[in-house]
C-alpha positions in Angstrom: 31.7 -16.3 -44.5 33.4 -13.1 -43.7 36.7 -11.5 -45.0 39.7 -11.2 -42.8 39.6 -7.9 -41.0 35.8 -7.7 -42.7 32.9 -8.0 -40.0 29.4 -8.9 -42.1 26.6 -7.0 -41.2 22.9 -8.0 -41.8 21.2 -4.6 -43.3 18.1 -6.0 -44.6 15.8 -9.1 -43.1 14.0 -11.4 -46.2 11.2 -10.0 -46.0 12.7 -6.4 -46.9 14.5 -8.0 -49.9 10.9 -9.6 -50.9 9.5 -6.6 -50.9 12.3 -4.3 -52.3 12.1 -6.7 -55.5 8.3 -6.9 -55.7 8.5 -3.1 -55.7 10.6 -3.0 -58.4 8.9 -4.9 -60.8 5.8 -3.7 -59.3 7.0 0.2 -60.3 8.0 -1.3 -63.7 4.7 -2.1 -64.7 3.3 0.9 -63.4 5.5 3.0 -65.3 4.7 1.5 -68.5 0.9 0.5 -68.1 0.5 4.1 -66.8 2.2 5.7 -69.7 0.3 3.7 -72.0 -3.0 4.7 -70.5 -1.9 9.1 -70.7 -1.2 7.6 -74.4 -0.7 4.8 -76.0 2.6 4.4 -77.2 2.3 0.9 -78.5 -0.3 -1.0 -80.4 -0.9 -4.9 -80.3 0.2 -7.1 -83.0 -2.9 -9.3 -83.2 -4.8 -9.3 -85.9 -8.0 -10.3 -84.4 -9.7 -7.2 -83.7 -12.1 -8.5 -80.7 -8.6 -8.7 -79.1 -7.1 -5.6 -80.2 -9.4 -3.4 -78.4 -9.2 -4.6 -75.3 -5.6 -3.3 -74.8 -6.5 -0.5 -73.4 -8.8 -2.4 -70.9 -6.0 -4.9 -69.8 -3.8 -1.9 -69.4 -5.8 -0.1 -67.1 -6.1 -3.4 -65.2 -2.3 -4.5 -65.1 -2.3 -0.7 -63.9 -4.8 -1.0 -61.1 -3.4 -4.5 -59.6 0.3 -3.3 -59.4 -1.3 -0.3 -57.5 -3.2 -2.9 -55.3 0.2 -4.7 -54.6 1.8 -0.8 -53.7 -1.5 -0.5 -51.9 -0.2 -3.9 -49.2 3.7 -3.4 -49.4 2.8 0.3 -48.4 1.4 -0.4 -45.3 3.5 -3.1 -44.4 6.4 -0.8 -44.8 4.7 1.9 -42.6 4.5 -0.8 -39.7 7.4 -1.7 -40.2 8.9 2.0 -40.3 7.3 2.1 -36.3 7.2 -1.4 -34.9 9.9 -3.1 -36.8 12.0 -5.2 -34.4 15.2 -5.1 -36.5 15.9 -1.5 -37.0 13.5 1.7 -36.3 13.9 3.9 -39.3 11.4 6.3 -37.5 14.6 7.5 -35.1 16.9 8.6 -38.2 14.4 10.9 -39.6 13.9 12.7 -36.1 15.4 15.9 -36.4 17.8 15.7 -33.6 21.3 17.3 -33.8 22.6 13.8 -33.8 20.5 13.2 -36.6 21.0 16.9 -38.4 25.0 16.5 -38.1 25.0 12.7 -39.3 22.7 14.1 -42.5 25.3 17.0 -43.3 28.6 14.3 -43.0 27.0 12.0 -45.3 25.9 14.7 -47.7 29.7 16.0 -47.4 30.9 12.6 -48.2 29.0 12.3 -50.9 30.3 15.8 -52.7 33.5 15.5 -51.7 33.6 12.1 -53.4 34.4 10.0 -49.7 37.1 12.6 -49.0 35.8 13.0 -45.9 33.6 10.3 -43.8 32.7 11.3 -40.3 30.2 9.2 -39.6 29.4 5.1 -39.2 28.1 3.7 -42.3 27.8 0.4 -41.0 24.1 0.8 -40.3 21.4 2.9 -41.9 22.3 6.9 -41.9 19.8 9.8 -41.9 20.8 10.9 -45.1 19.5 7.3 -46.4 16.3 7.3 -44.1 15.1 10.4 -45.0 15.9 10.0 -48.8 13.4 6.9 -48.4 10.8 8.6 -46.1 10.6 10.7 -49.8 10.1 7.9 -51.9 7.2 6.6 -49.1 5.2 9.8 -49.3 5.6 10.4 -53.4 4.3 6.4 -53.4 1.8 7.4 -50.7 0.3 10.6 -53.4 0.4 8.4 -56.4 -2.0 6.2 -54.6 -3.8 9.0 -53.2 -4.5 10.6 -57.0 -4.4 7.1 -58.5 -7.4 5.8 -56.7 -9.5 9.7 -57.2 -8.7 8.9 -60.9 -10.1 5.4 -60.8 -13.1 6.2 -58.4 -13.9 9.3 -60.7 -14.5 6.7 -63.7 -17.4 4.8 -61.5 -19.9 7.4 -62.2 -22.9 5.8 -61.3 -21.6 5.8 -57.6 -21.7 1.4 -57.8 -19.2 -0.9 -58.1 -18.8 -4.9 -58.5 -18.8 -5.2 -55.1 -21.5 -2.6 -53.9 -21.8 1.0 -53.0 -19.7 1.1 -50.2 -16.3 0.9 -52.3 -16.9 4.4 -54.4 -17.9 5.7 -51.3 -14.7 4.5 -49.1 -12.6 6.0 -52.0 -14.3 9.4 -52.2 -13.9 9.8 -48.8 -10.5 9.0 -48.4 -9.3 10.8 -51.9 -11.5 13.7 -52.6 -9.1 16.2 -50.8 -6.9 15.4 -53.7 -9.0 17.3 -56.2 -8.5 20.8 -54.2 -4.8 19.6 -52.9 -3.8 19.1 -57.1 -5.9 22.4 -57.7 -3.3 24.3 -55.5 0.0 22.8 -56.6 -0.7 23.6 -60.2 -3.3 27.1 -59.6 -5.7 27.8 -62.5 -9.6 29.1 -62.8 -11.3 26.1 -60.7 -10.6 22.5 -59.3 -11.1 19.4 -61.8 -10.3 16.2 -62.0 -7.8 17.5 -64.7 -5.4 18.8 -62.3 -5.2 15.2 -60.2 -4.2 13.4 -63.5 -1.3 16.1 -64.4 -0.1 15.8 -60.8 -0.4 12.2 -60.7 1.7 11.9 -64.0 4.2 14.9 -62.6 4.7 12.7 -59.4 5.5 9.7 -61.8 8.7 11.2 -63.3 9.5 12.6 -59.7 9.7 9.2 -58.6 11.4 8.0 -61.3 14.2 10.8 -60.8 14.1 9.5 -57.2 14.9 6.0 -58.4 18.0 7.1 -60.9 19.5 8.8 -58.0 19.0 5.9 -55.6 20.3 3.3 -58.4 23.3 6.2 -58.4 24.2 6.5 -55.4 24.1 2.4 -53.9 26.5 1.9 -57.0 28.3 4.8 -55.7 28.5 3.5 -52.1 30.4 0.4 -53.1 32.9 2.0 -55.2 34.2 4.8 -52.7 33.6 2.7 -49.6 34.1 -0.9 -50.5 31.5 -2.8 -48.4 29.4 -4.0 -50.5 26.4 -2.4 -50.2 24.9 -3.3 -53.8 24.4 -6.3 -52.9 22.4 -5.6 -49.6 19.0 -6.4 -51.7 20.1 -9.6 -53.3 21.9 -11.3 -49.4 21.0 -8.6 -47.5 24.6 -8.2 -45.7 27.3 -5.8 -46.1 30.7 -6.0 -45.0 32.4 -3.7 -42.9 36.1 -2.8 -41.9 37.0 -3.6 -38.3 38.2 -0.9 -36.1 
């Protein structure tokens, strides 16, 4: 039902919202398990000690199938990003001088506290799009590094399901021993520096996730359409010219 001199626009299809949410709690549990396993922060209060010392083991696995679920929303979301037949994210990020000047008014907006809004916030802005390309390629490295860590730990080259798997993983993850090597410098490549960038990514993406939080509360205060609660009906509603 929409508001008199309101139009309702649809911003994001079900399946986005299903996603979006699975994310979320998907990122929570990788946050926690994942901080646990750098150093356990907690310790279970069962007494039985065959129990107890497994904590580590179901932490590692919690860990692991949240990064699975990443793994399948990931590339879902990079179809989407292309083939998507509701909005194509891929032509905001373009750097057109469409694209450029939209960027720059929304960033304006934003420090001059909605002073100034020269641009259609009905739809999806570049600002927004490329903000979220970031969060896509931090998520991308922390599966990159996450997977090297976990394929580094199968030693013997096997796996529960055959050879082939270490073998997939070391070839699609081993550039990220010599890629963490050269963000952080140092004597000679380990498997040392893809756990410190792995970790350093986490909080990055955690900074990117206070800002986003942030700035979609911000949105509905200065312009009044409603776009917190694009993830839970996936409308917003817009003044009519």
């Amino acid at each position: 039902m929409e508001s008199k001199g309101f139009k309702r626009v649809r911003r994001m299809t079900p399946a986005m919202r299903i996603i979006h949410w699975v994310n979320v709690f998907s990122m929570i549990v990788a946050v926690a398990t994942g901080l646990y396993i750098a150093a356990p922060y907690y310790q279970t209060f069962i007494a039985d000690a065959a129990v107890d010392k497994y904590v580590m083991a179901w932490n590692r696995w919690g860990h692991f199938m949240v990064a699975i679920i990443f793994d399948v929303t990931s590339i879902i979301i990079a179809y989407l990003f292309f083939f998507s037949r509701f909005e194509k994210p891929w032509k905001k990020v373009i750097p057109t001088w469409a694209n450029i000047k939209e960027f720059f008014e929304v960033l304006l907006n934003l420090i001059t506290l909605n002073r100034r809004k020269n641009f259609d916030s009905t739809h999806s802005d570049s600002f927004n799009s490329v903000y979220f390309l970031i969060f896509h390629l931090l998520l991308a490295w922390m599966l990159l590094t996450g997977l090297q860590l976990y394929v580094h730990g199968l030693a013997s080259g096997e796996s529960s399901i055959g050879a082939w798997w270490p073998w997939m993983l070391h070839a699609v993850t081993d550039w990220t021993v010599p890629a963490s090597h050269a963000i952080l410098g140092g004597a000679k490549a380990t498997i040392m520096d893809v756990r410190i960038v792995h970790h350093y990514t986490m909080w990055l993406t955690i900074t990117w996730v206070v800002f986003h939080i942030y700035y979609q509360v911000w949105r509905t205060i200065f312009w009044k359409e409603g776009d917190i609660a694009i993830v839970i009906g996936g409308d917003k509603f817009v003044k009519e010219a």
